[in-house]
C-alpha positions as a Markdown table, in Angstrom:
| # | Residue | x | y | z |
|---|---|---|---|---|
| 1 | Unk | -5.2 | 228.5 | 204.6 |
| 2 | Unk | -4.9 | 227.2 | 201.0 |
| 3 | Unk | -6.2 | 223.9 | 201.6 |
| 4 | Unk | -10.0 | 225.0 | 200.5 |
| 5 | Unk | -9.1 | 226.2 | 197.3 |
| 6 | Unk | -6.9 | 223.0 | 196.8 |
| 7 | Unk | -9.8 | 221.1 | 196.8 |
| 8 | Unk | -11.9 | 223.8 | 194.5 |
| 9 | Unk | -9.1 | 223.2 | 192.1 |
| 10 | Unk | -9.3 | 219.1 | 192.2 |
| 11 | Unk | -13.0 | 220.0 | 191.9 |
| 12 | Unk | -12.5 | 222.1 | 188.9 |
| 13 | Unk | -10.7 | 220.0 | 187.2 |
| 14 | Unk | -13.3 | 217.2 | 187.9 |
| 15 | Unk | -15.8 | 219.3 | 186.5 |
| 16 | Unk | -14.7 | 220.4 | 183.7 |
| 17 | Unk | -14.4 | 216.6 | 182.9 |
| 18 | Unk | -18.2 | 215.5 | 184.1 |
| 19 | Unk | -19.0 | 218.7 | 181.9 |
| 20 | Unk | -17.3 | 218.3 | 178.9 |
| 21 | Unk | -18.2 | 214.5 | 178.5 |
| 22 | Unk | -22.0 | 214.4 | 178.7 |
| 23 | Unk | -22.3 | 217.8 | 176.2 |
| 24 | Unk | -19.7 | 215.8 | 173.8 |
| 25 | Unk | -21.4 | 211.9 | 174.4 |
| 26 | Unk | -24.6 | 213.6 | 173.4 |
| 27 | Unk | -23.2 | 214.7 | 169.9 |
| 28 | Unk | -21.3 | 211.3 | 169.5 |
| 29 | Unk | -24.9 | 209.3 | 169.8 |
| 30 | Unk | -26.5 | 211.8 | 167.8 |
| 31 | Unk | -23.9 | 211.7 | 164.8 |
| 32 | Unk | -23.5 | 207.9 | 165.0 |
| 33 | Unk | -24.5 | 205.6 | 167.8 |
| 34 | Unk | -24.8 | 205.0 | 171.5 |
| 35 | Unk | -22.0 | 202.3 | 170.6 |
| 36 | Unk | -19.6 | 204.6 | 169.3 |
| 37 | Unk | -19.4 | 206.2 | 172.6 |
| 38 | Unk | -18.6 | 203.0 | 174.8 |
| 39 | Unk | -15.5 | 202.3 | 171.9 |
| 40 | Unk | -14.1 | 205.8 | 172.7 |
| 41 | Unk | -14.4 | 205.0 | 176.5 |
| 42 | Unk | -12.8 | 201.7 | 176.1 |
| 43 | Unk | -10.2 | 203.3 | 174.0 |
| 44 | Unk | -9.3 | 206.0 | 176.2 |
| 45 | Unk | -8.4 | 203.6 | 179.0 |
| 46 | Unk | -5.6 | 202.5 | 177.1 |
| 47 | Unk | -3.9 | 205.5 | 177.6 |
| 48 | Unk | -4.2 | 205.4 | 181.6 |
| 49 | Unk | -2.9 | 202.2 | 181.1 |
| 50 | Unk | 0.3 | 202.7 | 179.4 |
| 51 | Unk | 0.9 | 205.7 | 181.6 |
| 52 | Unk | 0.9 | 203.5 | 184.7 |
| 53 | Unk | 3.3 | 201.0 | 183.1 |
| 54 | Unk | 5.7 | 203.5 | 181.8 |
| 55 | Unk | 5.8 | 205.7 | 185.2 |
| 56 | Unk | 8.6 | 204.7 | 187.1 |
| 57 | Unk | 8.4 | 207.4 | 190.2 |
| 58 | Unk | 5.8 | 205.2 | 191.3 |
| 59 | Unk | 7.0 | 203.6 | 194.7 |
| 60 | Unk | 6.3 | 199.6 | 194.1 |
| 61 | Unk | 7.3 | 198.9 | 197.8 |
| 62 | Unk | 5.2 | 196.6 | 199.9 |
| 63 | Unk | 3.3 | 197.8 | 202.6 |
| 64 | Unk | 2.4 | 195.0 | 205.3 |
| 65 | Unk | -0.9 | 194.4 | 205.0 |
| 66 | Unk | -2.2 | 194.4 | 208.9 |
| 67 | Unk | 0.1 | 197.8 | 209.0 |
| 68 | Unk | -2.4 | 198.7 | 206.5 |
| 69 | Unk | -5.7 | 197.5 | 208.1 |
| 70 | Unk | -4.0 | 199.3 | 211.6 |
| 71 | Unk | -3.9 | 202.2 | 209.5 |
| 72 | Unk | -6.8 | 202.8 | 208.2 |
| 73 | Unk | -8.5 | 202.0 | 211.3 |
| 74 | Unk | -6.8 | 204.1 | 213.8 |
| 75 | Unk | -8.5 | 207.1 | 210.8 |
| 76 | Unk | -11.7 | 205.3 | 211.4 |
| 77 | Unk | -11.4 | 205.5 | 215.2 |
| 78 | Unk | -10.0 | 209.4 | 215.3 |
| 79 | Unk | -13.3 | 210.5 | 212.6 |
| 80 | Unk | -15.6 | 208.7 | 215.0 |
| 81 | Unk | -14.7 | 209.2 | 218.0 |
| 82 | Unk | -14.4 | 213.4 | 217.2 |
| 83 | Unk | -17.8 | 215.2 | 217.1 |
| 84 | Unk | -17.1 | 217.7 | 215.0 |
| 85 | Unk | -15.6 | 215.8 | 212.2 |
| 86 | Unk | -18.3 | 212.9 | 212.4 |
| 87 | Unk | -20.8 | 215.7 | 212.6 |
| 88 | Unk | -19.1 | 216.9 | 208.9 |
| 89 | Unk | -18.9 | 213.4 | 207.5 |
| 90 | Unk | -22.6 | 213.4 | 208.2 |
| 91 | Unk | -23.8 | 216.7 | 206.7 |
| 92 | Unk | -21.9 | 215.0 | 203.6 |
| 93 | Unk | -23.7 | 212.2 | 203.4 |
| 94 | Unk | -26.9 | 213.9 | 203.8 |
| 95 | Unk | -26.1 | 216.4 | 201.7 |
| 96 | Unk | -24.9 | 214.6 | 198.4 |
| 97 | Unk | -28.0 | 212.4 | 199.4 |
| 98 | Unk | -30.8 | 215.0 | 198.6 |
| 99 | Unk | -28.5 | 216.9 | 195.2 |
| 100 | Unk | -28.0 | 213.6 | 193.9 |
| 101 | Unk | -31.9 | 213.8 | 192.8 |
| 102 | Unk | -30.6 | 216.0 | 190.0 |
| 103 | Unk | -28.5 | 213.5 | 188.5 |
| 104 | Unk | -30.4 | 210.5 | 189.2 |
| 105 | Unk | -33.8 | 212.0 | 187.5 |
| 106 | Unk | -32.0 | 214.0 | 184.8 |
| 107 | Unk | -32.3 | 211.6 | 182.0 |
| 108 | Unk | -36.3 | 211.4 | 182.8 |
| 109 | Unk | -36.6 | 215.4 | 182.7 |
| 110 | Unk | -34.7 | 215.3 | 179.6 |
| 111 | Unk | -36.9 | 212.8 | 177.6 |
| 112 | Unk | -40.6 | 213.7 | 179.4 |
| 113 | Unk | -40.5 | 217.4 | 180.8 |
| 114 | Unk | -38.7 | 218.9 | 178.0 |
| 115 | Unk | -38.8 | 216.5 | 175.6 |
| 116 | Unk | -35.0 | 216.7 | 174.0 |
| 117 | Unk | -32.9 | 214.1 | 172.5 |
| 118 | Unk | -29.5 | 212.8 | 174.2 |
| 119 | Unk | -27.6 | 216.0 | 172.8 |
| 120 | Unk | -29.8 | 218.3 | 175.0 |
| 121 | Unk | -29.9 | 215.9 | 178.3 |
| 122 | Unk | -25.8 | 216.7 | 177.3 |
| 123 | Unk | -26.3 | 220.3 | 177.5 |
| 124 | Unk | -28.3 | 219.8 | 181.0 |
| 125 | Unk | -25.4 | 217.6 | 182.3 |
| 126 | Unk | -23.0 | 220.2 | 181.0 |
| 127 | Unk | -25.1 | 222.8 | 183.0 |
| 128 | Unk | -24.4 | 221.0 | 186.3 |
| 129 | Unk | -20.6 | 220.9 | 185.4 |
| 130 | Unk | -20.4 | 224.7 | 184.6 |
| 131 | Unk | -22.1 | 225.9 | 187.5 |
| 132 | Unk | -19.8 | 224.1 | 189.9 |
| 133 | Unk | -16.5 | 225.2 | 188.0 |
| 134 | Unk | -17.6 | 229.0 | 188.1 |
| 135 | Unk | -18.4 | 229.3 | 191.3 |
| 136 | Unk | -15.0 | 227.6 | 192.6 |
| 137 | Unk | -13.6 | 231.3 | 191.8 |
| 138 | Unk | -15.7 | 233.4 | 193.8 |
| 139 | Unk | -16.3 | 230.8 | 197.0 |
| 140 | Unk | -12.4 | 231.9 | 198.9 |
| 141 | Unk | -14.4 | 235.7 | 198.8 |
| 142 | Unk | -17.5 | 234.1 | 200.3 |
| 143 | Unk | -15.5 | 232.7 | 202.8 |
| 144 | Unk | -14.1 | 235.5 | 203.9 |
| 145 | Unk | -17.3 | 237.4 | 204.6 |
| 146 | Unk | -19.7 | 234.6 | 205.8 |
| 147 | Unk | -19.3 | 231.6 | 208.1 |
| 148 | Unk | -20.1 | 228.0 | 207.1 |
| 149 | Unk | -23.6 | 228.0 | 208.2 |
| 150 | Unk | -24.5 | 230.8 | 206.5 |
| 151 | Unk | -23.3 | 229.4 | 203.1 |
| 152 | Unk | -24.4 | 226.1 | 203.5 |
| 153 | Unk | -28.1 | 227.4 | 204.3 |
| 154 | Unk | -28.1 | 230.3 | 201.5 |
| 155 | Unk | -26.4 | 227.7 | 199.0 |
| 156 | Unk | -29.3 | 225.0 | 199.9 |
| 157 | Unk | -32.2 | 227.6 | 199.8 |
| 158 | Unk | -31.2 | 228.4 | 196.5 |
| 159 | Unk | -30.5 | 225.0 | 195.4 |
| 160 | Unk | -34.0 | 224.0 | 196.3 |
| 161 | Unk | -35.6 | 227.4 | 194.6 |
| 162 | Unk | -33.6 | 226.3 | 191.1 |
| 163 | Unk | -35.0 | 222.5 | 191.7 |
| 164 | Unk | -38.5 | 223.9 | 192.4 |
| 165 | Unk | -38.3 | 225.8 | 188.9 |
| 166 | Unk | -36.7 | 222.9 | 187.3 |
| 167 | Unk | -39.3 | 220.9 | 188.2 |
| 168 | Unk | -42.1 | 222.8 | 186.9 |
| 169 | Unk | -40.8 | 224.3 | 183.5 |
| 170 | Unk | -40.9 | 222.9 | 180.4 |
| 171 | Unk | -38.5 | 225.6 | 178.8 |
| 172 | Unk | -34.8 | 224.1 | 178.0 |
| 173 | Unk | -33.6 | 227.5 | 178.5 |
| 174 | Unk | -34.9 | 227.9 | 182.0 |
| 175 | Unk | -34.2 | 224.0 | 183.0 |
| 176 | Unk | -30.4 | 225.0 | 181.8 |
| 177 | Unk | -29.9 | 228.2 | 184.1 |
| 178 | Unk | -31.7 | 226.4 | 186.8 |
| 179 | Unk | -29.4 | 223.4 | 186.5 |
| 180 | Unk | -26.2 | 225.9 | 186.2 |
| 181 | Unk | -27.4 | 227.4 | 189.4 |
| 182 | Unk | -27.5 | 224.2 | 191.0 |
| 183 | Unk | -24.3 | 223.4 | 190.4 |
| 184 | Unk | -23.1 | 225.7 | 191.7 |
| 185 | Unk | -25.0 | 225.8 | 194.7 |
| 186 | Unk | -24.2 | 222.3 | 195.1 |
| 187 | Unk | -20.4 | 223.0 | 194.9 |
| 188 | Unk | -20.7 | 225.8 | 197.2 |
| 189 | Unk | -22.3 | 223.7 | 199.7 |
| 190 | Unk | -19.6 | 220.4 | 199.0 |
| 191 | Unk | -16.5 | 222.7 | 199.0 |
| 192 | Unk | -17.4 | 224.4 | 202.4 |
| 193 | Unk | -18.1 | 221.2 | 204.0 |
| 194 | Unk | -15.3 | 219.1 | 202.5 |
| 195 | Unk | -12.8 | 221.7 | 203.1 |
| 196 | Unk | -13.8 | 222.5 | 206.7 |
| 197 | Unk | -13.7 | 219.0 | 207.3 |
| 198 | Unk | -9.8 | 218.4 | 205.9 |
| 199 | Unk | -8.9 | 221.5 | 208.1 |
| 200 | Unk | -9.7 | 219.8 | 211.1 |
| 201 | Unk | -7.6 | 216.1 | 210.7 |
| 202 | Unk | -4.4 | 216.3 | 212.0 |
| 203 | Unk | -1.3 | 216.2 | 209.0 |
| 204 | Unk | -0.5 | 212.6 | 210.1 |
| 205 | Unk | -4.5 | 211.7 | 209.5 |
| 206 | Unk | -5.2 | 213.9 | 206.6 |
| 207 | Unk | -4.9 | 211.3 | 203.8 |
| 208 | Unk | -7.2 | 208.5 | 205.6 |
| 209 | Unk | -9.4 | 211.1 | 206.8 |
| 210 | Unk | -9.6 | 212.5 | 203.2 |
| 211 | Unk | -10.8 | 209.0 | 201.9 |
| 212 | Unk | -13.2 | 208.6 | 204.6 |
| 213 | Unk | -15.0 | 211.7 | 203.6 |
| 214 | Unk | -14.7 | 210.6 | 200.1 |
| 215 | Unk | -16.4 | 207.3 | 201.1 |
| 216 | Unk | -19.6 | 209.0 | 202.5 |
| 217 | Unk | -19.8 | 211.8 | 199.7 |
| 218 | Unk | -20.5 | 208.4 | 197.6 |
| 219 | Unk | -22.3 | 206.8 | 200.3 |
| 220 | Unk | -24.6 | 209.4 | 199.8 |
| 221 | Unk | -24.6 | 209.7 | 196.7 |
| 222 | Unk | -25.5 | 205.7 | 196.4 |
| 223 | Unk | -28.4 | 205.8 | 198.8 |
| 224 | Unk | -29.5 | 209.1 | 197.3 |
| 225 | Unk | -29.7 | 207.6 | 193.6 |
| 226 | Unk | -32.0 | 204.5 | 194.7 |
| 227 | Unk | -33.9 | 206.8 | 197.1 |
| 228 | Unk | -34.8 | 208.7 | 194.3 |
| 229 | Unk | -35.2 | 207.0 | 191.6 |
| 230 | Unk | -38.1 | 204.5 | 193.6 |
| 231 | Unk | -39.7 | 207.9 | 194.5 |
| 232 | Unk | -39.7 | 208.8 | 191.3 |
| 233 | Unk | -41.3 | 205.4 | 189.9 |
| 234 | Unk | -43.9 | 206.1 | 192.5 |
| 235 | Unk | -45.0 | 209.8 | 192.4 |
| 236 | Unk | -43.1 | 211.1 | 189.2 |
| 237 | Unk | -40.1 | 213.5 | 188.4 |
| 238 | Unk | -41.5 | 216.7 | 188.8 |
| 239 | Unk | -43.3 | 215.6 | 192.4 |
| 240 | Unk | -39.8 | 214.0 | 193.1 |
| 241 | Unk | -37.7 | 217.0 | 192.3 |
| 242 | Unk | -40.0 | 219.5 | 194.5 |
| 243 | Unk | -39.6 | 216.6 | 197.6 |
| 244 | Unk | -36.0 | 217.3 | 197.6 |
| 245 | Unk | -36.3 | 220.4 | 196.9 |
| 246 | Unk | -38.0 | 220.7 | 200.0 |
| 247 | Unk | -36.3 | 217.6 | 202.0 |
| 248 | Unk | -32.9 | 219.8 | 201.4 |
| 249 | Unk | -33.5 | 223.1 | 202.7 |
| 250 | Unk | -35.5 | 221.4 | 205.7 |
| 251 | Unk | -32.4 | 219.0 | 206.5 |
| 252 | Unk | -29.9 | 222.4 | 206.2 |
| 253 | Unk | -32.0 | 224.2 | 208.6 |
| 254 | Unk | -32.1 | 221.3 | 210.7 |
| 255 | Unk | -28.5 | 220.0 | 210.5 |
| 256 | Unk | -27.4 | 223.5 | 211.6 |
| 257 | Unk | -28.0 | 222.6 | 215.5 |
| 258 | Unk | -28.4 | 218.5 | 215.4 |
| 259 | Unk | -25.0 | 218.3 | 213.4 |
| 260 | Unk | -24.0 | 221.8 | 214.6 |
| 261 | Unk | -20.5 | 223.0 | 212.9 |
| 262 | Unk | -18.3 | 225.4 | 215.2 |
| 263 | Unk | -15.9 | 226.2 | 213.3 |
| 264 | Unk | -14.9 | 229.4 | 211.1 |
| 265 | Unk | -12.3 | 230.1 | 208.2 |
């Protein structure tokens, strides 16, 4: 019954991260250069690095390599082959898909709609980040009233509201709160999918089946980005933003009985 705020917490910490950095890159470029910020990157790697060599809990036994490839397709074959849990690998896709218009256009709103430097498209960035973290705390009391549908379509109704406004303001301040409420919308809608979709792999299956959800949350996310960043080139940012706007609550209303989820927390 833990496992959904488990994954809030990964998410959390995740966020705080994407948060932090954009808001903190910003004041780097601004201060001294866009090099200066690729150096740090670099640099920071090496600490990874020497944390790998020095851990020695880390098992260095050698797993056969068709055990493997049986492995990982026996996850393959069980997420397939179950309707529900194809239907929720799906809905991830799709989902991450359409919000993934915020963070592929960003830069362009930054520069052209509100016409801030790289410290405020850092800000914006930050906004996202924020909104997903806060609403990790409330979404277990959520649960507990409404069922998965009922987020999923109230968190994409007002995820496509807060795009609408983003798209046609020209205020910093109102692009921030509608990027916070974003976030958190788009957390909301993640979380409840993600988590519903762990709940229903067997133990045994629960770390390939994990990964597999991972791989279309990026999926997504990857056809999402060139989706909308051609429509962009072709009909501009703020036409862009109010297509998935719209393309997002149509595809939750939609979703709700082509990829229909019958399950409750």
């Amino acid at each position: 019954e833990r496992l959904p705020q488990a994954i809030g917490l990964d998410a959390v910490s995740r966020n705080i991260a994407q948060s932090i950095g954009p808001a903190f890159a910003g004041a780097i470029i601004a201060a001294i250069n866009p090099g200066a910020v690729f150096a740090l990157n670099a640099i920071s790697f090496v600490g990874i690095v020497v944390v790998m060599q020095t851990n020695k809990s880390v098992d260095k036994n050698v797993i056969d390599r068709v055990a493997i490839n049986e492995v990982i397709k026996n996850g393959i074959k069980h997420v397939v082959g179950t309707r529900l849990l194809r239907n929720l690998a799906l809905r991830l896709a799709i989902m991450l898909g359409v919000t993934s218009v915020l963070t592929s256009v960003l830069p362009i709103v930054a520069k052209q709609s509100l016409g801030v430097a790289s410290s405020g498209y850092g800000l914006l960035s930050g906004a996202l980040g924020i909104g997903s973290v806060t609403v990790v705390w409330v979404l277990p009391r959520i649960r507990a009233k409404y069922g998965i549908e009922s987020i999923t379509i109230f968190s994409a109704g007002i995820w496509s509201a807060s795009t609408a406004v983003l798209a046609s303001t020209t205020s910093m301040l109102v692009a921030f709160f509608a990027l916070l409420v974003c976030g958190a919308c788009t957390m909301a809608m993640l979380n409840t999918i993600f988590s519903a979709f762990m709940m229903q792999l067997p133990n045994e299956l629960r770390g390939r089946g994990s990964s597999l959800a991972m791989m279309m949350v990026w999926l997504g996310i990857a056809i999402g980005t060139f989706v909308w960043g051609a429509t962009t080139s072709i009909v501009g940012v703020g036409d862009a933003l109010v297509i998935a706007a719209t393309t997002n609550f149509g595809l939750a209303i939609v979703n709700r009985f082509a990829l229909r989820i019958t399950i409750f927390y």
